[in-house]
PDB file with SEQRES, HELIX, SHEET and CRYST1 records, atoms N, CA, C and O in Angstrom:
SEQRES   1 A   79  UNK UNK UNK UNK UNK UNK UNK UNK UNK UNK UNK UNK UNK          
SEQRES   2 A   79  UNK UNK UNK UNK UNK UNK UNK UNK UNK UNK UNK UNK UNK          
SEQRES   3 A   79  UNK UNK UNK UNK UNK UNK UNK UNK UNK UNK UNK UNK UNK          
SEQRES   4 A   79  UNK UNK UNK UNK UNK UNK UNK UNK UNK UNK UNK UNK UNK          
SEQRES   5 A   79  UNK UNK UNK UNK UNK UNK UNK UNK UNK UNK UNK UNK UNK          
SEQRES   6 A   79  UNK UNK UNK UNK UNK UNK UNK UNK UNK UNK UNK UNK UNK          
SEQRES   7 A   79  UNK                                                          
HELIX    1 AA1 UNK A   12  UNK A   26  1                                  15    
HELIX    2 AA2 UNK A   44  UNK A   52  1                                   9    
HELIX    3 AA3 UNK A   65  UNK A   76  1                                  12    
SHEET    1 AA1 2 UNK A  36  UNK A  39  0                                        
SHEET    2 AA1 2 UNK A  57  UNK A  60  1                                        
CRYST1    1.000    1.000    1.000  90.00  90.00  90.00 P 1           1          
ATOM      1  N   UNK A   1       0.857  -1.171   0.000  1.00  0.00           N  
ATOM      2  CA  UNK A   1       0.000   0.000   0.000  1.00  0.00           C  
ATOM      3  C   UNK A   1       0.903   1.233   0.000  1.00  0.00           C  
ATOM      4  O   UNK A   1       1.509   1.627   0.997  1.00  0.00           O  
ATOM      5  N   UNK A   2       0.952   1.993  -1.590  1.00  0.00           N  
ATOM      6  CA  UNK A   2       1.535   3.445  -1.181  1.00  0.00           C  
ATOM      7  C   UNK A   2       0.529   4.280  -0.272  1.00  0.00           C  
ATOM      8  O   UNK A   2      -0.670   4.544  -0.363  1.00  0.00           O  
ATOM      9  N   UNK A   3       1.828   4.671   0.914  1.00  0.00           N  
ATOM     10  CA  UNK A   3       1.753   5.767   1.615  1.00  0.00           C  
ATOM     11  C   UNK A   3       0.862   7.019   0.844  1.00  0.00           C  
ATOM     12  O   UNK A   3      -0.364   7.118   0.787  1.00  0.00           O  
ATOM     13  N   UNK A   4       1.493   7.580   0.494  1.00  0.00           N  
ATOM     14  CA  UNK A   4       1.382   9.227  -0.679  1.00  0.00           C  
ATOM     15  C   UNK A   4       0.921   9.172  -1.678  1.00  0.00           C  
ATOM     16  O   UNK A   4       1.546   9.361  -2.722  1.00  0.00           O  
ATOM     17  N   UNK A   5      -0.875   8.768  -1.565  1.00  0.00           N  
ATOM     18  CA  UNK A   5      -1.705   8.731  -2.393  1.00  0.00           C  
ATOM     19  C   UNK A   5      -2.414   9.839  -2.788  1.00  0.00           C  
ATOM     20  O   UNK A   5      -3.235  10.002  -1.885  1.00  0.00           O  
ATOM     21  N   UNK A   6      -2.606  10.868  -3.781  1.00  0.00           N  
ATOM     22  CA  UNK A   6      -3.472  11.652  -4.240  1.00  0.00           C  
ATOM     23  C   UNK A   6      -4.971  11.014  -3.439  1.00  0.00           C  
ATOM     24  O   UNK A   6      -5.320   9.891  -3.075  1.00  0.00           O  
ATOM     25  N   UNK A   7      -5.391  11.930  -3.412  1.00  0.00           N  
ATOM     26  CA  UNK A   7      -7.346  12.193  -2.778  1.00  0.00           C  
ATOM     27  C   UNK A   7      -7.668  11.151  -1.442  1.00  0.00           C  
ATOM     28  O   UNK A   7      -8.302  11.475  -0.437  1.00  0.00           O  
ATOM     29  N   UNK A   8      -6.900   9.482  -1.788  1.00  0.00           N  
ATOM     30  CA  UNK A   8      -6.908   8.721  -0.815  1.00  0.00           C  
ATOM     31  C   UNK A   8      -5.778   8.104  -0.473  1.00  0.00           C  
ATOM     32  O   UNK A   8      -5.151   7.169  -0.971  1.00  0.00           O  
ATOM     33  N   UNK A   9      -5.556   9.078   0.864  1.00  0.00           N  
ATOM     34  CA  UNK A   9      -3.703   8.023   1.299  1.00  0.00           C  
ATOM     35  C   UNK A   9      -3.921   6.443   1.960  1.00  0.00           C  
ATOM     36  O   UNK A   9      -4.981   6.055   2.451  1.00  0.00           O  
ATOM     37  N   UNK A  10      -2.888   5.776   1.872  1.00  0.00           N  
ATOM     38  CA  UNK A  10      -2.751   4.418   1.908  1.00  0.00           C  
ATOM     39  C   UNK A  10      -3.200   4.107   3.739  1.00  0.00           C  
ATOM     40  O   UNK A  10      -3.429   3.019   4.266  1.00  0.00           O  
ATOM     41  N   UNK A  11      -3.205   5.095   4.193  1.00  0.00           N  
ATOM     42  CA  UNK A  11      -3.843   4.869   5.477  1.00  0.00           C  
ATOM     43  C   UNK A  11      -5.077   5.090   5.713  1.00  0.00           C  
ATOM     44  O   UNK A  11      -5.550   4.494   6.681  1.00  0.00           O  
ATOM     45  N   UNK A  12      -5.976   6.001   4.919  1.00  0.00           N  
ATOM     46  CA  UNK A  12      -7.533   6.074   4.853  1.00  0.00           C  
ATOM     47  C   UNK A  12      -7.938   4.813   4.151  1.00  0.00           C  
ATOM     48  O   UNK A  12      -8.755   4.071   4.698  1.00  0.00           O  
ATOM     49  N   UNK A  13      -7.536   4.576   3.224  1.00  0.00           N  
ATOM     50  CA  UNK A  13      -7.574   3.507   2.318  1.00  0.00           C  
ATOM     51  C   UNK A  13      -7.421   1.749   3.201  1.00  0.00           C  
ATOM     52  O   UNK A  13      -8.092   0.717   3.201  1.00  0.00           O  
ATOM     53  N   UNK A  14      -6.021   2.269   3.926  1.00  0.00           N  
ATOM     54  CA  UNK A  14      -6.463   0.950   4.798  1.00  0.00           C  
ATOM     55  C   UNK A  14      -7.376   0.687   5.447  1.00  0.00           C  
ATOM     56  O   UNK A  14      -7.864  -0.443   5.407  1.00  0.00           O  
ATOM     57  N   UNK A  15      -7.953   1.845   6.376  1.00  0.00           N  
ATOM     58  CA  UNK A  15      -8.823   1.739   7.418  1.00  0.00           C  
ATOM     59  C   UNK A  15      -9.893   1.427   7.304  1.00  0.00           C  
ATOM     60  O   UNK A  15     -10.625   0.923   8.156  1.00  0.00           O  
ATOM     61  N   UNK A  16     -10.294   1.898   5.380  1.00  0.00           N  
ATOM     62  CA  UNK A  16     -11.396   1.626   4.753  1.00  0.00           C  
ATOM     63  C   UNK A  16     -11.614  -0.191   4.608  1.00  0.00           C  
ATOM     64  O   UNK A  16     -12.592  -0.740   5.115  1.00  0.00           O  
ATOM     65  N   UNK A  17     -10.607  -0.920   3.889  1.00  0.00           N  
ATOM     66  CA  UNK A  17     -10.218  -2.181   3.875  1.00  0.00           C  
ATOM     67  C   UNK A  17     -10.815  -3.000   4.931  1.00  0.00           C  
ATOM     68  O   UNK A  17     -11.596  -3.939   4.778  1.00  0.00           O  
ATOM     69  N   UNK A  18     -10.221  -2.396   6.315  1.00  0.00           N  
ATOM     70  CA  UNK A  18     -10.117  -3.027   7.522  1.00  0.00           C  
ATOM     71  C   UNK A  18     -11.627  -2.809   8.231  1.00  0.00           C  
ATOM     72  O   UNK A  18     -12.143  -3.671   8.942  1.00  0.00           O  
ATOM     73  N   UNK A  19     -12.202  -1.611   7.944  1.00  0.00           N  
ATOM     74  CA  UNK A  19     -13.814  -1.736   7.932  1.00  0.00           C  
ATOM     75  C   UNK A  19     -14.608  -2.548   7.455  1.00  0.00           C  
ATOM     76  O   UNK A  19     -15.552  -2.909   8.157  1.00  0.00           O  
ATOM     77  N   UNK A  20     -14.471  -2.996   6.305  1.00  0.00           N  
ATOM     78  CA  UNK A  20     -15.173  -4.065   5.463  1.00  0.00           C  
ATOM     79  C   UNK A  20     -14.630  -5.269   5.865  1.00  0.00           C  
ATOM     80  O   UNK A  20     -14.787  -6.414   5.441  1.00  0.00           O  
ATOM     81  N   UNK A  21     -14.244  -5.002   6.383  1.00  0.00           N  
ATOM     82  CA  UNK A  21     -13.584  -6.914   6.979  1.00  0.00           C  
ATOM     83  C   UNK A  21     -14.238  -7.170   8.272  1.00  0.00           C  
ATOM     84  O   UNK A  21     -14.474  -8.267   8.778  1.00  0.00           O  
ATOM     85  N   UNK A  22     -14.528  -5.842   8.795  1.00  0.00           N  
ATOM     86  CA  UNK A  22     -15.254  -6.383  10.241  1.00  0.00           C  
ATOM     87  C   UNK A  22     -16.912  -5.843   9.920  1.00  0.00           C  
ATOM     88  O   UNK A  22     -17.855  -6.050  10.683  1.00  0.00           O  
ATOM     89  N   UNK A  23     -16.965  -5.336   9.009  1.00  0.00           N  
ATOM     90  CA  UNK A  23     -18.494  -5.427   8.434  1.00  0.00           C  
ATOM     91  C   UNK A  23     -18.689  -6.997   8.107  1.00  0.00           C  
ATOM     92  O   UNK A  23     -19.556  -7.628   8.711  1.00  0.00           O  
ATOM     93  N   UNK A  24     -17.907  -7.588   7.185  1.00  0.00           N  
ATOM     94  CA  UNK A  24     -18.323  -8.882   6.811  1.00  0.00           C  
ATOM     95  C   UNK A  24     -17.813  -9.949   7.913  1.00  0.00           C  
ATOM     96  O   UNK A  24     -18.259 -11.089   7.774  1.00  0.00           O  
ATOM     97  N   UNK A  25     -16.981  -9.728   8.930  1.00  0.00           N  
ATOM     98  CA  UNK A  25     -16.902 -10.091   9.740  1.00  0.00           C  
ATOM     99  C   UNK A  25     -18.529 -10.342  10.675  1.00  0.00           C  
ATOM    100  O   UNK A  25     -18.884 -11.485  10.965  1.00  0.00           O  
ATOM    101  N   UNK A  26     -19.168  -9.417  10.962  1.00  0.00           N  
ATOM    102  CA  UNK A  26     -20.208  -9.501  11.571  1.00  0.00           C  
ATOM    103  C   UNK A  26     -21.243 -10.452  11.037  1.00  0.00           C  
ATOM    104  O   UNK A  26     -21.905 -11.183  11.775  1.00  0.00           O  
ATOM    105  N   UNK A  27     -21.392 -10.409   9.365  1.00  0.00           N  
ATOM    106  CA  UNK A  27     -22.205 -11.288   8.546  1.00  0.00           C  
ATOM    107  C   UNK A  27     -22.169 -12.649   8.341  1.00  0.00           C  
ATOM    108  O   UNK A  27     -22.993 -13.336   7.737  1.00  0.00           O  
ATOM    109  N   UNK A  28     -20.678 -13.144   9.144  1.00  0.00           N  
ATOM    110  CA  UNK A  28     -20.109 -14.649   9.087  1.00  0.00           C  
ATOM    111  C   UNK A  28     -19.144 -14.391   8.436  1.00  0.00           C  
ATOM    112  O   UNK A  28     -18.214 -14.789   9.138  1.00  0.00           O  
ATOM    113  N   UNK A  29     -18.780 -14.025   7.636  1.00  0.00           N  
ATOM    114  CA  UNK A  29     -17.823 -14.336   6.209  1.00  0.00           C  
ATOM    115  C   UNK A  29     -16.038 -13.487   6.789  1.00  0.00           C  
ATOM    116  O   UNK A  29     -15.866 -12.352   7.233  1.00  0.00           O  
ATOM    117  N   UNK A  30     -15.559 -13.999   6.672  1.00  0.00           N  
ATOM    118  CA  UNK A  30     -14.114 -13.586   7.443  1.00  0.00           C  
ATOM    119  C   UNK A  30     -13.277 -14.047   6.127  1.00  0.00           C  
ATOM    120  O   UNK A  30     -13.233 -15.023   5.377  1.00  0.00           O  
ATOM    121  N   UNK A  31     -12.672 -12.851   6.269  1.00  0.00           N  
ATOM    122  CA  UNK A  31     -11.677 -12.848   5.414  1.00  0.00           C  
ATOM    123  C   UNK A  31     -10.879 -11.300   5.450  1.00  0.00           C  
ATOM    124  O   UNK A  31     -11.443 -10.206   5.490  1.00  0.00           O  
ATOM    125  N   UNK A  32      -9.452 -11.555   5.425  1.00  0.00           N  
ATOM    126  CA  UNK A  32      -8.436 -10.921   5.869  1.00  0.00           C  
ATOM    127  C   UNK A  32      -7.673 -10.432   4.043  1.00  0.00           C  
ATOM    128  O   UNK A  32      -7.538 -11.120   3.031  1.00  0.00           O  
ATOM    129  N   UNK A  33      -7.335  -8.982   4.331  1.00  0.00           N  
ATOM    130  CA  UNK A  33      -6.687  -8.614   3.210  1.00  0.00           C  
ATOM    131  C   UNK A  33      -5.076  -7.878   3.594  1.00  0.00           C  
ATOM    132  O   UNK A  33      -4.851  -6.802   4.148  1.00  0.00           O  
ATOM    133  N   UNK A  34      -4.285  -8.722   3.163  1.00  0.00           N  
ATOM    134  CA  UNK A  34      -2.637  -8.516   3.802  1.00  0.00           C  
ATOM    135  C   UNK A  34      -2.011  -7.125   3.169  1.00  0.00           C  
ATOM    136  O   UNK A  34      -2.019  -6.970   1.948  1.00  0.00           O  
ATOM    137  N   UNK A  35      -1.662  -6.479   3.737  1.00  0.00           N  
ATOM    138  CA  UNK A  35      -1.672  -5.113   3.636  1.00  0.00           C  
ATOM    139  C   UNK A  35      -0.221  -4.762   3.839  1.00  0.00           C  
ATOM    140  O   UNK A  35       0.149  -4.461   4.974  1.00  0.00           O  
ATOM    141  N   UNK A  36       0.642  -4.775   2.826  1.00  0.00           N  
ATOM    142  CA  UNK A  36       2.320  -4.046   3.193  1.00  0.00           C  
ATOM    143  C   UNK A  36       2.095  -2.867   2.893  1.00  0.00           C  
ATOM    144  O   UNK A  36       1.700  -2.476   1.794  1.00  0.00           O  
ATOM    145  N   UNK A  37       2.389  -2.035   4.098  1.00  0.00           N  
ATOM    146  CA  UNK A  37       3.029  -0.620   3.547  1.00  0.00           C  
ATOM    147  C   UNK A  37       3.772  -0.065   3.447  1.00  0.00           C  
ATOM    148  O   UNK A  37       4.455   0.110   4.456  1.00  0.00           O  
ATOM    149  N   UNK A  38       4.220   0.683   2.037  1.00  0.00           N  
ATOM    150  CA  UNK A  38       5.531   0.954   1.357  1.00  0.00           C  
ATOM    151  C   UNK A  38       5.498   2.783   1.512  1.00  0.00           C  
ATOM    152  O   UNK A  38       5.265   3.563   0.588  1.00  0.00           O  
ATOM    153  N   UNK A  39       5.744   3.076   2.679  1.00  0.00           N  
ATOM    154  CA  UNK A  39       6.334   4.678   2.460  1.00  0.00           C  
ATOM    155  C   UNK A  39       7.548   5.721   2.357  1.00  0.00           C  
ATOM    156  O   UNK A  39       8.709   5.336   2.500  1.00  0.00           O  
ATOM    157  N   UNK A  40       7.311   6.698   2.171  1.00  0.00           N  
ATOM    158  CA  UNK A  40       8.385   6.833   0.883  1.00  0.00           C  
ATOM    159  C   UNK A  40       9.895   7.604   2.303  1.00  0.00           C  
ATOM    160  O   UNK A  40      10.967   8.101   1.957  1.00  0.00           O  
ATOM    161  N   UNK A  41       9.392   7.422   3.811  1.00  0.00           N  
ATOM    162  CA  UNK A  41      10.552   8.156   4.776  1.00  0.00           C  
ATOM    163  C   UNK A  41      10.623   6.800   5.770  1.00  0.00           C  
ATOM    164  O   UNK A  41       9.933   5.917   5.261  1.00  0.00           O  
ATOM    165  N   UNK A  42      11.132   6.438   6.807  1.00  0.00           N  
ATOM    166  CA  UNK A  42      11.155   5.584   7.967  1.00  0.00           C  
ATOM    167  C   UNK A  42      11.392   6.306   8.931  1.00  0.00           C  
ATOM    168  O   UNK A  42      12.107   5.857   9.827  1.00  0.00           O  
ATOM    169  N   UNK A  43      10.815   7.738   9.026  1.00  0.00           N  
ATOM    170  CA  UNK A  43      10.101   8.040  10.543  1.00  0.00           C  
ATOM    171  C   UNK A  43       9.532   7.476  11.235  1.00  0.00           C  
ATOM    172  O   UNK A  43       8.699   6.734  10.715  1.00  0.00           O  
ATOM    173  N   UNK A  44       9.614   7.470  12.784  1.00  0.00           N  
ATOM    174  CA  UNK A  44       8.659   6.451  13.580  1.00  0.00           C  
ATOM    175  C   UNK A  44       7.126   6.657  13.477  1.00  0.00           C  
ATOM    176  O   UNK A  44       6.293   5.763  13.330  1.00  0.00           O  
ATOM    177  N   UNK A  45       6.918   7.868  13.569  1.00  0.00           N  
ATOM    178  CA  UNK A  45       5.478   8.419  13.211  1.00  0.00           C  
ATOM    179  C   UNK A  45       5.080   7.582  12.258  1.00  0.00           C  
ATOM    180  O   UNK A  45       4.611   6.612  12.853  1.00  0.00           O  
ATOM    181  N   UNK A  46       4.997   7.396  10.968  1.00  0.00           N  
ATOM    182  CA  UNK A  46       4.845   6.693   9.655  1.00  0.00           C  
ATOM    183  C   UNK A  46       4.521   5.680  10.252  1.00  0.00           C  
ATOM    184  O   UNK A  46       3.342   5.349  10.368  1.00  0.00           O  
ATOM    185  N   UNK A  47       6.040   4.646  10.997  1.00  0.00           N  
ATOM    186  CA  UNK A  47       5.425   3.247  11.075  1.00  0.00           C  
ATOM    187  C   UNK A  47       4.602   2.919  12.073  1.00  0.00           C  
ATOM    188  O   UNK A  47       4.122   1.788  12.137  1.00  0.00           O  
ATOM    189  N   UNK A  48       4.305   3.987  13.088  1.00  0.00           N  
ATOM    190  CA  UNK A  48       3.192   3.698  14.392  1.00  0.00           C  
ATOM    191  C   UNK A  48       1.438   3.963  13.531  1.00  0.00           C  
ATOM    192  O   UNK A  48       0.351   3.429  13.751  1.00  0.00           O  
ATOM    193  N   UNK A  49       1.817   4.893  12.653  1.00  0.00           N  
ATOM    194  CA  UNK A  49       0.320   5.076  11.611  1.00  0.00           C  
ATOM    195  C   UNK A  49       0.011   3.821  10.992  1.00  0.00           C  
ATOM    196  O   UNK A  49      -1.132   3.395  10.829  1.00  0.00           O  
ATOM    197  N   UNK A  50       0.971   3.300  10.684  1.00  0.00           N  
ATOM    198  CA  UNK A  50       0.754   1.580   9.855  1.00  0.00           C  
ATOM    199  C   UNK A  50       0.565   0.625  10.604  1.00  0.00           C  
ATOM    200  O   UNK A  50       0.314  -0.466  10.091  1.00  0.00           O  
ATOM    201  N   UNK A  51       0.630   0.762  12.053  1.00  0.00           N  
ATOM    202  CA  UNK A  51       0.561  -0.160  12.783  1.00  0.00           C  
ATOM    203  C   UNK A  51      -1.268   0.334  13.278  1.00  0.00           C  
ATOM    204  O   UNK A  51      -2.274  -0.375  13.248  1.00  0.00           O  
ATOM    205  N   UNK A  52      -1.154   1.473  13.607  1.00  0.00           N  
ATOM    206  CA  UNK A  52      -2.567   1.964  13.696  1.00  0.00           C  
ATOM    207  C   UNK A  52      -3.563   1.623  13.063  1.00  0.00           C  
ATOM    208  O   UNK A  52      -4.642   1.352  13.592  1.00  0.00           O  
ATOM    209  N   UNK A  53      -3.277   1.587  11.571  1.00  0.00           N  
ATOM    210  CA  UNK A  53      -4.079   1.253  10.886  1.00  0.00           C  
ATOM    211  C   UNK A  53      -4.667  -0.441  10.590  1.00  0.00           C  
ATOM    212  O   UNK A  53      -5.657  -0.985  10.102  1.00  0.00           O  
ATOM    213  N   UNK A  54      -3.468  -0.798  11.177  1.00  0.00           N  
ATOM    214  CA  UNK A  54      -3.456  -2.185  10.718  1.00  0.00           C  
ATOM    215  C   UNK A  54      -2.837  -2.916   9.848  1.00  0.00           C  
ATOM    216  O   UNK A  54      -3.178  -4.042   9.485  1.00  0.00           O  
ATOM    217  N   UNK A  55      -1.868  -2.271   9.470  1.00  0.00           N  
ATOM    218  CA  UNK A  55      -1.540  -2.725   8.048  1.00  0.00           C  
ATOM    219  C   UNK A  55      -0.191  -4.201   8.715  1.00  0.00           C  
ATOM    220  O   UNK A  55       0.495  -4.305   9.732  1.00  0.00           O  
ATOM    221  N   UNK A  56      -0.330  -4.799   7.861  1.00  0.00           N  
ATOM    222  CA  UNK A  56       0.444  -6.328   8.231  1.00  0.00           C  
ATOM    223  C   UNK A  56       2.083  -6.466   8.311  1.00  0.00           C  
ATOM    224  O   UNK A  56       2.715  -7.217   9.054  1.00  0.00           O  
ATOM    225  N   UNK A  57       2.725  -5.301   7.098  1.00  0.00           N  
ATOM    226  CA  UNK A  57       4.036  -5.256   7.365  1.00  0.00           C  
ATOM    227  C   UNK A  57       4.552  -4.030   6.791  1.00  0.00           C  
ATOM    228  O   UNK A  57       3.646  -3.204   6.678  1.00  0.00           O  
ATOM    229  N   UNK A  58       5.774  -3.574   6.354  1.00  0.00           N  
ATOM    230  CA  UNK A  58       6.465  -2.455   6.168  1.00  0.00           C  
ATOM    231  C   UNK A  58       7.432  -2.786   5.600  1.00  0.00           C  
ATOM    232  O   UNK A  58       7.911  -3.898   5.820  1.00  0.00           O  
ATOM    233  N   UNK A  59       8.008  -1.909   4.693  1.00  0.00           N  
ATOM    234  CA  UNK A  59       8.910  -2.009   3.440  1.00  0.00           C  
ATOM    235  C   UNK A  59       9.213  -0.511   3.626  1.00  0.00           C  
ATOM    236  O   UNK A  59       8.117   0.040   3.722  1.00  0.00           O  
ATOM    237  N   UNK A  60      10.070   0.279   3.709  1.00  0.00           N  
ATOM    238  CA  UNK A  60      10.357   1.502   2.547  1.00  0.00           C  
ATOM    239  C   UNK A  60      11.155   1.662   1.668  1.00  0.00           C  
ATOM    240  O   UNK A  60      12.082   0.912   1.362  1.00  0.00           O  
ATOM    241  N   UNK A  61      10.757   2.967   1.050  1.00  0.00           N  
ATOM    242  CA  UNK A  61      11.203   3.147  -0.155  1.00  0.00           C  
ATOM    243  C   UNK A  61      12.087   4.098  -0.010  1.00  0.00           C  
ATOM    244  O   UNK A  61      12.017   5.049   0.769  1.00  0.00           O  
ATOM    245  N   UNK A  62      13.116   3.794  -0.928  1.00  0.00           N  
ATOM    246  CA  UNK A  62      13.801   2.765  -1.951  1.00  0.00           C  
ATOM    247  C   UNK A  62      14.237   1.430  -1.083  1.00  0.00           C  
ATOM    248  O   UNK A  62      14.874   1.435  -0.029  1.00  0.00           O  
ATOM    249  N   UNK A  63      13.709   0.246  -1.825  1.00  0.00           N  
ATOM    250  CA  UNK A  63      13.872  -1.266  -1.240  1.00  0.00           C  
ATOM    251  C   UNK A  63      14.311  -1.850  -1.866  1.00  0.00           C  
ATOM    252  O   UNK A  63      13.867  -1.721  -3.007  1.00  0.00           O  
ATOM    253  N   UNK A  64      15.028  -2.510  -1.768  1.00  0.00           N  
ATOM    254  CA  UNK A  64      15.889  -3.694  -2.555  1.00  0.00           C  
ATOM    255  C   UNK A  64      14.660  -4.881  -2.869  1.00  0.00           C  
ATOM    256  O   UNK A  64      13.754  -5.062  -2.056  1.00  0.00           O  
ATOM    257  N   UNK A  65      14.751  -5.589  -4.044  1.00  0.00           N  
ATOM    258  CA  UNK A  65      13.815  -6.331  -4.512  1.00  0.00           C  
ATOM    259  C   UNK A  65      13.590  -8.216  -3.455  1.00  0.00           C  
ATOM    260  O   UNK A  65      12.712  -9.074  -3.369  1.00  0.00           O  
ATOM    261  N   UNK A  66      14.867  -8.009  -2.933  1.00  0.00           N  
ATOM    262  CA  UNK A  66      14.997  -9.019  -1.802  1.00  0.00           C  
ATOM    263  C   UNK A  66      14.197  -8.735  -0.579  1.00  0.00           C  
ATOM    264  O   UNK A  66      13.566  -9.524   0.123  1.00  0.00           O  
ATOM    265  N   UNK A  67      14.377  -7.232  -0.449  1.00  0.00           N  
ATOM    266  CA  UNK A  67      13.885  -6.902   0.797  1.00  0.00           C  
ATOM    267  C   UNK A  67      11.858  -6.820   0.799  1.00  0.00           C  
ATOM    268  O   UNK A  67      11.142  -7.017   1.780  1.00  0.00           O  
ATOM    269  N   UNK A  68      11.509  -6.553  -0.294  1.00  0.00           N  
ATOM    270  CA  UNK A  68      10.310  -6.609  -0.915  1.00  0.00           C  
ATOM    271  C   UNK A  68       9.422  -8.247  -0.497  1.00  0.00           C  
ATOM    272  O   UNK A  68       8.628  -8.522   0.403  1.00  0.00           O  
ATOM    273  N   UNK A  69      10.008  -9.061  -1.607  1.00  0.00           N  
ATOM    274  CA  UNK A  69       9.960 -10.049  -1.621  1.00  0.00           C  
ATOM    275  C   UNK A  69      10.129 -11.305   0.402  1.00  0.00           C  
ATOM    276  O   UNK A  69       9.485 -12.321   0.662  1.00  0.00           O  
ATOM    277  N   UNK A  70      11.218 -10.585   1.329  1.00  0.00           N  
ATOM    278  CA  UNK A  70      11.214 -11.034   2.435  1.00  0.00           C  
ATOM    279  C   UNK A  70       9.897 -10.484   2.974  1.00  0.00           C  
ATOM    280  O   UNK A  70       9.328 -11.235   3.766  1.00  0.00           O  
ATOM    281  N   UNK A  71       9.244  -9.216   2.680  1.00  0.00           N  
ATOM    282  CA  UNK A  71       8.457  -9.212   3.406  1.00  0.00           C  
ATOM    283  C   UNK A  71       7.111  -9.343   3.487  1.00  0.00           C  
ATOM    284  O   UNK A  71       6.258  -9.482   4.364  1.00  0.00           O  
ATOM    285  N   UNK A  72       7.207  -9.223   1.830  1.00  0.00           N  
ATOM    286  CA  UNK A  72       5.911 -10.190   1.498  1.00  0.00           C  
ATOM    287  C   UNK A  72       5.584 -11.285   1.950  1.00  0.00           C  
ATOM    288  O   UNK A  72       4.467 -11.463   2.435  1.00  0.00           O  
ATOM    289  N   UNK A  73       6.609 -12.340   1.867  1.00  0.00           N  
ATOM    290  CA  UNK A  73       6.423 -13.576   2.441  1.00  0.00           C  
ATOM    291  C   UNK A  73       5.998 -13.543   4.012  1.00  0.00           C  
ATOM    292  O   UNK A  73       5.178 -14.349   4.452  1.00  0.00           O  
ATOM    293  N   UNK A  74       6.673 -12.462   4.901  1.00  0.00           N  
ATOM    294  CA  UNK A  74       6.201 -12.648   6.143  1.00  0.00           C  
ATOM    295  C   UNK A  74       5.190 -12.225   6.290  1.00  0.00           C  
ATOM    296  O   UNK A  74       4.946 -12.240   7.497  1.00  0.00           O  
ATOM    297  N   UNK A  75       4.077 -11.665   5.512  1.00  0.00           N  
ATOM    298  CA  UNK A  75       3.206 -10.951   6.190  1.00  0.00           C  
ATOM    299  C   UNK A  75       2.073 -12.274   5.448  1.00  0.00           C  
ATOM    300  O   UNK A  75       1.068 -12.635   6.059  1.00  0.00           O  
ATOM    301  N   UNK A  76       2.411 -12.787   4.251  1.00  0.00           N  
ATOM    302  CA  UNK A  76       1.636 -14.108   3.729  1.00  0.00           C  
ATOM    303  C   UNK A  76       1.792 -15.142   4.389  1.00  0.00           C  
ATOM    304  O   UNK A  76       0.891 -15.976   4.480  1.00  0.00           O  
ATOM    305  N   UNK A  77       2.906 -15.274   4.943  1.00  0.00           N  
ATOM    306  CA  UNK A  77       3.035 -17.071   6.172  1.00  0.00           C  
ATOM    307  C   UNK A  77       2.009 -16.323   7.585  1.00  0.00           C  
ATOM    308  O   UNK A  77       1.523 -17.097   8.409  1.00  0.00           O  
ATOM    309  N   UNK A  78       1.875 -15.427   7.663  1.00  0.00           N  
ATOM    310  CA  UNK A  78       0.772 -14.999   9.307  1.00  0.00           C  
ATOM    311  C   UNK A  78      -0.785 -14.829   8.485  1.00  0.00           C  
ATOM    312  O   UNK A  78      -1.728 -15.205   9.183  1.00  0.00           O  
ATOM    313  N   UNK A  79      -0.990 -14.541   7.717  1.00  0.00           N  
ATOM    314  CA  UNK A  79      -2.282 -14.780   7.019  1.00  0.00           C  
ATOM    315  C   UNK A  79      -2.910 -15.819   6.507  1.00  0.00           C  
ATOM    316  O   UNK A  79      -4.012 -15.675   5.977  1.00  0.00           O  
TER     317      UNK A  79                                                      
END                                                                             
């Protein structure tokens, strides 16, 4: 999820995500959407907002394609 989205940033956007999951949560139907977020500084602020939001893991940018790829996988082996 980019951070520094025009009209909707990647943290409204999550929260939106994470609403509909506990909307359909309530209806029976569960299901989880894995959420890396890729922003563009590694201020602590930033990553306590991603944690706020919910989002599953963290990458920034500029990332090495290894480092991408490691953390994809961790946030897909907990889901």
């Amino acid at each position: 999820m980019d951070i520094q989205m025009p009209e909707m940033d990647g943290f409204e956007a999550t929260r939106n995500i994470r609403k509909l999951e506990e909307i359909a949560k309530e209806s029976g139907k569960i299901w989880h959407v894995p959420i890396l977020a890729m922003p563009a500084d590694v201020i602590q602020a930033t990553y306590d907002e991603c944690v706020r939001c919910k989002m599953d893991g963290y990458v920034s940018k500029p990332f090495e394609e290894e480092q991408l790829y490691k953390a994809m996988s961790q946030v897909l082996s907990r889901t």
